[in-house]
N, C-alpha and C positions, 0 to 999 in steps of 0.2 A: 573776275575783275577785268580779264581784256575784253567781254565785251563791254561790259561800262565804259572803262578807259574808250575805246573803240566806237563806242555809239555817239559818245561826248566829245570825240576829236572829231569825227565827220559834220555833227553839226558845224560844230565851231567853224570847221574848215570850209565847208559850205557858204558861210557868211563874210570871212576871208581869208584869200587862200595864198597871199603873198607872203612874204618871211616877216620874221616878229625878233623883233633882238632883244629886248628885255620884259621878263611879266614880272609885274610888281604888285604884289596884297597890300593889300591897307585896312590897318588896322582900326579900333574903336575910335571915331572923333578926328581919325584921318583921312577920309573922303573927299576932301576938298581938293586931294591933290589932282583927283582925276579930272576936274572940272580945268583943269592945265594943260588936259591932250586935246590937240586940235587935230581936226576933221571925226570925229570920236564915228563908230560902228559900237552902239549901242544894246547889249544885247542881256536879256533878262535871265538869270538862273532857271526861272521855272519853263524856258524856253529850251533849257541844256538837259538832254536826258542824264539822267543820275545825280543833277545838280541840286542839294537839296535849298528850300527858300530861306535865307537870312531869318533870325528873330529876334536878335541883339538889337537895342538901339545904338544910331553910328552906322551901321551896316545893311547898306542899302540893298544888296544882292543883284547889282550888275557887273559885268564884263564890258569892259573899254577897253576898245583896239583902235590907236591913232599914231599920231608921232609929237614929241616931246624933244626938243632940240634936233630934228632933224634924225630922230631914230624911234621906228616904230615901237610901239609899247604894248603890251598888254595888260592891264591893270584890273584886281579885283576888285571892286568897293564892297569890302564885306568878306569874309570869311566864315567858315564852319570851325565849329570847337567843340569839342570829346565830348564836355559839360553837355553841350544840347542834347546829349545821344546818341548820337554817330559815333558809328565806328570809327576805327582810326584807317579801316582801307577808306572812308567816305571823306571823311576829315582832309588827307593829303591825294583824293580824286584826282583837283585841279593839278595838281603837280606832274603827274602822270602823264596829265593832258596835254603839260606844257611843252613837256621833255620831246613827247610822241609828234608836237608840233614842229621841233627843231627847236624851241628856243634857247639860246645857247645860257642864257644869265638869267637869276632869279633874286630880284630886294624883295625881304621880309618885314613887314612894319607892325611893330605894335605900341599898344599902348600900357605903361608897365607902373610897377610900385617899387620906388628907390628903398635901399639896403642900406646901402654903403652911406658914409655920413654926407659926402659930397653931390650924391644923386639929389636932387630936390626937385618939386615939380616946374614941370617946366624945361629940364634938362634934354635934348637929346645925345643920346650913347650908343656909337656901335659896339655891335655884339661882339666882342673877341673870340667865343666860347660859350657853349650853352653846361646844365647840369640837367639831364634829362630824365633820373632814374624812374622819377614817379608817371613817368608817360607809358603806359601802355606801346609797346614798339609798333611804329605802322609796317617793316620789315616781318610783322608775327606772321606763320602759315608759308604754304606755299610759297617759293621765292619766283616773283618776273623777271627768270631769265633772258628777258629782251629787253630791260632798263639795267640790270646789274649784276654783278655778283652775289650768292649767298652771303659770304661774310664780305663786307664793306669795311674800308676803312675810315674813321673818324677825324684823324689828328689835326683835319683844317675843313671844319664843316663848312666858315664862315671866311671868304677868299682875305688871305692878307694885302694882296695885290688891291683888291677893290677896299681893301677899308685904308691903304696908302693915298690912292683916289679920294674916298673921300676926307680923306685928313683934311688931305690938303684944298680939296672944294671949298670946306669949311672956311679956310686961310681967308681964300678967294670973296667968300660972300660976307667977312666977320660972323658967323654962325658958329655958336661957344657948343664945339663937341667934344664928349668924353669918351672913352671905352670900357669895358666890365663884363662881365659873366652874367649871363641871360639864366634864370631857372626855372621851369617847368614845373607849374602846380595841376593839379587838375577841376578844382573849379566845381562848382560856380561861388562859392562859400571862397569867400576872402580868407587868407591863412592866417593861425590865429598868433599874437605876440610870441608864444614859445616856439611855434616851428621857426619865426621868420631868425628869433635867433640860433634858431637850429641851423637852419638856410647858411645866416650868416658866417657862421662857426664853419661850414665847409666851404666856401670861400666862394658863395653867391654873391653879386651886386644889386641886382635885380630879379624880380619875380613876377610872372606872369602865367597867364591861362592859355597861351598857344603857341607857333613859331617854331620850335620845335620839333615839331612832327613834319611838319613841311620840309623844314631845313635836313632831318634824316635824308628826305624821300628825295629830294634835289640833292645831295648830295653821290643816293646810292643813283641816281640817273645819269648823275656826272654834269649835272648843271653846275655853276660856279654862282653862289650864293653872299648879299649882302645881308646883313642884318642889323638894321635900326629902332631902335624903342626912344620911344617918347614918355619919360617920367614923369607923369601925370599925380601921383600921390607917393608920400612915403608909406613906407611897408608896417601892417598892423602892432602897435605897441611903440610905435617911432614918434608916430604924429600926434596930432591934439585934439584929435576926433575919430568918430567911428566912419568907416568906410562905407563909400557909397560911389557907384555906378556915375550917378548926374556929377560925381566930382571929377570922377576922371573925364569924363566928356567937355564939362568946363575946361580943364585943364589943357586937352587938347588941340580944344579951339581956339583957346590961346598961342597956344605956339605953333601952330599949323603956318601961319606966315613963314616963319623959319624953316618949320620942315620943307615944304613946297620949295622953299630958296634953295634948300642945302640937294634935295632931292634932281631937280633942273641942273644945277651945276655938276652934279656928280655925272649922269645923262652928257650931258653936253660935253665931257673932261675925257669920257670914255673910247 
C-alpha cells in the first residue's frame, strides 16, 4: 500500500506542488460543483497510477485542483465504491493521497435515500454520525503507521466545528439543512423494505453505498472531515415506486444549485 499511496502522490504532486486546503468527493449527480473551481488543473484517474476509472454514471473520474473562494481545492468528480470490486485499501486510495499531500480538511458528498420521515428528496443533511458495521473495515490488515494509530478513535468522525460552519452557511445562503446518521450498505442492490426498517429501528436516517470508508480513513489520518448527503429518494418500502439509479440522478440535479451555494459559502466561512 505505500507504494501505491507513494506512486499516486508523486504524480499528483508532480502536476501541483503547492498546498491544497481542502479535498472535496462528489458524490452521484454532484459534479457540477467542480465546474465552480477556477483556474482548475485537470487531471484524469487513469493518468493516477493505482487510480482505478469511474463506472457509475455521475462520475466522471477526474481530479480538480483550483481555488474556490479564495482557497485551494481539490475535488474528486467521482469516486470508487466496494460494489464495483475494489478493495476497500482501493476504495479509500484517494484519501491516503490526500492526507500524504498535507491536506488538512476533507468534505464528503454523497447522494443518499431518506429514512427518517422528514428526509425527502431533495433534502440536503449533514452527517452528524455514520452506522458503518456492514463496511468491510478499510483499517483491515497491516496498520500505516505513518497515517495512524492501530486502534483509532471514532467518537467525532464528522468535525462538530465544521458542521457549526455550515449550519450556519446554510443561515447565510437560505439553503434548508438538516442533520442525521449516515448508514453504510454495501451495494449495488438497493436495500430491501425490511432491512431499511431494520436501518431505521437502530437509529439510521439515511442510507447509502459509500462515505464511510473514506471518512474512517480521514479520520484515522487525522484529517478533519465534513459530511453532506443529498437525499435524492426515500428509502425502499417508504416511497411509491421501485428504485432506480436515473432517479437519484434527476434528483440530484435538481438540487445541485443549492448544494454548489451551501458548498462555496461553507469554503468562503472557513
Amino acid at each position: 500500500m505505500y507504494t501505491k499511496i507513494n506512486e499516486a502522490y508523486e504524480y499528483i504532486h508532480s502536476r501541483y506542488d503547492g498546498k491544497i486546503d481542502i479535498a472535496i468527493i462528489l458524490g452521484s449527480g454532484l459534479g457540477p460543483l467542480a465546474d465552480e473551481i477556477e483556474n482548475p488543473i485537470i487531471i484524469d484517474y487513469q493518468d493516477i497510477p493505482h487510480f482505478p476509472v469511474s463506472t457509475i454514471p455521475g462520475h466522471e473520474g477526474k481530479l480538480y485542483i483550483g481555488t474556490i473562494a479564495n482557497k485551494t481545492v481539490c475535488a474528486m468528480k467521482g469516486r470508487f465504491h466496494y460494489y464495483e470490486g475494489h478493495d476497500m485499501d482501493i476504495v479509500t486510495l484517494p484519501i491516503r493521497v490526500f492526507a500524504k499531500l498535507g491536506i488538512p480538511y476533507l468534505f464528503v458528498t454523497n447522494a443518499c435515500g431518506g429514512i427518517r420521515d422528514d428526509l425527502n428528496p431533495g433534502q440536503i443533511t449533514l452527517i452528524s454520525d455514520h452506522i458503518g458495521f456492514m463496511a468491510p473495515s478499510p483499517l483491515r490488515g497491516p496498520n500505516l503507521d505513518e497515517f495512524g494509530p492501530r486502534f483509532k478513535d471514532m467518537t467525532e468522525v464528522y468535525s462538530k466545528q465544521l458542521q457549526e460552519i455550515a449550519k450556519n452557511a446554510a443561515k447565510k445562503t437560505n439553503v434548508s439543512l438538516k442533520e442525521g446518521v449516515y448508514c453504510f450498505f454495501k451495494g449495488p442492490m438497493f436495500e430491501t423494505p425490511a432491512e431499511i426498517r431494520a436501518l431505521k429501528a437502530i437509529g439510521a436516517d439515511m442510507v447509502g453505498m459509500s462515505t464511510v470508508p473514506e471518512a474512517i480513513v480521514a479520520r484515522h489520518s487525522g484529517m478533519t472531515t465534513l459530511g453532506i448527503s443529498l437525499v435524492t429518494n426515500k428509502a425502499a418500502g417508504l416511497g411509491q415506486s421501485e428504485l432506480d439509479h436515473q432517479e437519484v440522478m434527476e434528483a440530484a440535479n435538481q438540487a445541485e444549485v443549492n448544494l454548489v451555494k451551501l458548498v462555496k459559502q461553507i469554503i468562503q466561512d472557513m
